[in-house]
C-alpha positions in Angstrom: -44.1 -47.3 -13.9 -45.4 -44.6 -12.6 -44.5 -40.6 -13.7 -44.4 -38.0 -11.4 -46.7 -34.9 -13.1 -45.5 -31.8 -12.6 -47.3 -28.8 -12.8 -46.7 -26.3 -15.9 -46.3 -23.0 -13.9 -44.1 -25.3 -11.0 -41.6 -26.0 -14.6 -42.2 -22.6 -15.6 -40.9 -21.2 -12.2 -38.0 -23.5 -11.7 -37.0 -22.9 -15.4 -36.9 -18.8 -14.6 -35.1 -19.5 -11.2 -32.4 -21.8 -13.0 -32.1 -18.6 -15.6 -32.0 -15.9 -12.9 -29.5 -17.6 -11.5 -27.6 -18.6 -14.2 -27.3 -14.9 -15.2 -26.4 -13.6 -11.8 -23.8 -16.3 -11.4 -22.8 -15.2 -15.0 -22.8 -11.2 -14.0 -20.8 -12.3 -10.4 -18.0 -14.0 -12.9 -17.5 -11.2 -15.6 -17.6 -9.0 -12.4 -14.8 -11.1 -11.1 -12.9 -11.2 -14.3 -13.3 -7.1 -14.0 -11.7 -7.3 -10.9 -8.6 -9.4 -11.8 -8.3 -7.0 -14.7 -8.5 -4.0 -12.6 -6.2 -5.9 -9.8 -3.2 -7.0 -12.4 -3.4 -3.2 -13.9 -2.8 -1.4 -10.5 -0.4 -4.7 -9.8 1.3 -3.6 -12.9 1.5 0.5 -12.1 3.2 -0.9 -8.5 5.6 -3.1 -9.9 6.4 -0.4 -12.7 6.9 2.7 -10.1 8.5 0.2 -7.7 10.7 -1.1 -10.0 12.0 2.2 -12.5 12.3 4.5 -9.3 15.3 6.7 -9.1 14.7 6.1 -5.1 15.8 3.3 -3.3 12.3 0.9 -3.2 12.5 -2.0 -0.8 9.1 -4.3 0.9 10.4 -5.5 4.7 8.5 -7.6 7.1 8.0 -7.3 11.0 11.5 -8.5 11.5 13.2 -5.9 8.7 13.8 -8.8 6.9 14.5 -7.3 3.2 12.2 -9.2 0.8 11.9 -6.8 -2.6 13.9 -4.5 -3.5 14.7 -2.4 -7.0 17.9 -1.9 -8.8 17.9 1.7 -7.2 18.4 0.5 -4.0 20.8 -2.3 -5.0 23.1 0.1 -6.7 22.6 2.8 -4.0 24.2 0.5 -1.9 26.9 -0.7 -4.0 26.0 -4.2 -4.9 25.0 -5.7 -8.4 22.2 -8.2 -7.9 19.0 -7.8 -6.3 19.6 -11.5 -4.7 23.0 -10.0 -3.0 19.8 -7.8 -0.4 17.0 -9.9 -0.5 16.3 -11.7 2.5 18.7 -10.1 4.6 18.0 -7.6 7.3 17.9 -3.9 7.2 20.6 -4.4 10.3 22.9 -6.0 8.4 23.5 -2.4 6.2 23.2 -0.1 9.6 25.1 0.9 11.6 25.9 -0.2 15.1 25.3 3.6 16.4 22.3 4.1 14.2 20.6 0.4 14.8 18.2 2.2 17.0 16.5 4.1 14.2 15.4 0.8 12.3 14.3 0.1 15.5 12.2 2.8 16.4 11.1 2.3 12.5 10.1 -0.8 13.5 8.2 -0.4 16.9 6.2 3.0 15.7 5.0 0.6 12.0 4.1 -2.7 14.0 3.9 -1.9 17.4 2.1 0.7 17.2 0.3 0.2 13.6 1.4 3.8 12.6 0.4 3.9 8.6 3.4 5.7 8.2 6.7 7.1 9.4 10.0 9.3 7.9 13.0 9.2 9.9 16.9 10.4 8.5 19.8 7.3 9.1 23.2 6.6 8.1 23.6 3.1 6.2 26.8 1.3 5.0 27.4 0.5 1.2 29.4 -2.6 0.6 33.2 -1.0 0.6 32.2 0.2 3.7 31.3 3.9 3.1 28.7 5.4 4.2 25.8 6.7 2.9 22.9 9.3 5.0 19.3 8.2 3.9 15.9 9.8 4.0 13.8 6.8 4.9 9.8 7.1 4.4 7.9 3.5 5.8 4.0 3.0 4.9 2.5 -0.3 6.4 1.1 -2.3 3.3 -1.5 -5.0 3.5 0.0 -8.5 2.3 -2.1 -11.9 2.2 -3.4 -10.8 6.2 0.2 -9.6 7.2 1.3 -6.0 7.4 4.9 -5.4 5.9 6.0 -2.1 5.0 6.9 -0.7 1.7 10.4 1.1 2.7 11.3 4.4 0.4 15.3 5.8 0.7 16.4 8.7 -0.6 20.4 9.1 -0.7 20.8 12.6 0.9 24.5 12.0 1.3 25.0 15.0 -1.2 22.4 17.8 0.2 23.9 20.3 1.9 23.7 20.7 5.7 23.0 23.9 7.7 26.6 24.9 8.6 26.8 25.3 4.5 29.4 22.0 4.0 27.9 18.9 2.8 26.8 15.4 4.1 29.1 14.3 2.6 32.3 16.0 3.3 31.0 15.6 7.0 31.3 11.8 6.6 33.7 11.5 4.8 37.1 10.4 6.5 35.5 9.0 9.5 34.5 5.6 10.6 30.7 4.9 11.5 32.2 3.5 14.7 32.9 6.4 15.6 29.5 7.7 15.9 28.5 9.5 12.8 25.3 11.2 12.8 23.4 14.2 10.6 23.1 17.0 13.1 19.8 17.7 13.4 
């Protein structure tokens, strides 16, 4: 039987390569393990502002197809569980005068990628009363899909400029009769 010799600077290199890389693999990992760290702590502030938000928080994909929403947004519009507005559309709360804001919503976000957009619509709670919203859309990354993280502020209460409020303007009338904020 025969032995292969191998050189003692050839071992000697091959040892220190097998080392160097060892410690780089090991520095890439604890780098890594950084990075989920870092990752679940700025997952953690989202979720927490998302979640305990006075405003009305909701995530919506191309179609305005609800998919998260907080309890803010739930109560706002007058239901009890989170389930009762996820996967259901944005459509489904507007509307019929006013569907052409979430529209407009949704061609400035995905048709033409603008990072974000404000706009000021009506929406109806569950009994059927309506409530004026300041809406505020920013396009998010998700998993190589753009969705947009969908802020509403109830300005049902705030006055208008003829000194009356929202409010008092709405109520008493149907939205299919047209209701809009004067602008």
């Amino acid at each position: 039987m025969q032995f292969l010799v191998i050189p003692k600077l050839t071992i000697i290199f091959i040892r220190n390569f097998i080392n160097d890389r060892d410690k780089r693999l090991q520095q890439e990992n604890d780098a890594l393990k950084q990075d989920k760290i870092v990752y679940e702590e700025i997952q953690h502030r989202f979720e927490t502002v998302f979640e305990l938000s006075r405003l009305g928080n909701k995530i919506i994909d191309p179609d305005l197809t609800i998919l998260q929403v907080n309890q803010s947004l739930v109560t706002m519009l007058g239901y009890d569980k989170k389930e009762d507005l996820i996967a259901t559309r944005i459509f489904d709360y507007a509307p019929d005068d006013r569907r052409d804001d979430w529209h407009f919503l949704q061609q400035k976000l995905w048709a033409h990628l603008t990072p974000s957009f404000s706009l000021e619509t009506c929406l109806i709670r569950k009994d059927g009363s309506l409530i004026w919203c300041q809406v505020t859309s920013k396009l998010i990354p998700e998993n190589g899909a753009k969705l947009s993280y969908t802020i509403l502020e109830d300005v049902t209460e705030q006055p208008i400029p003829d000194g009356g409020r929202i409010q008092s303007y709405l109520s008493g009338r149907s939205f299919r009769k047209g209701i809009c904020r004067p602008v």
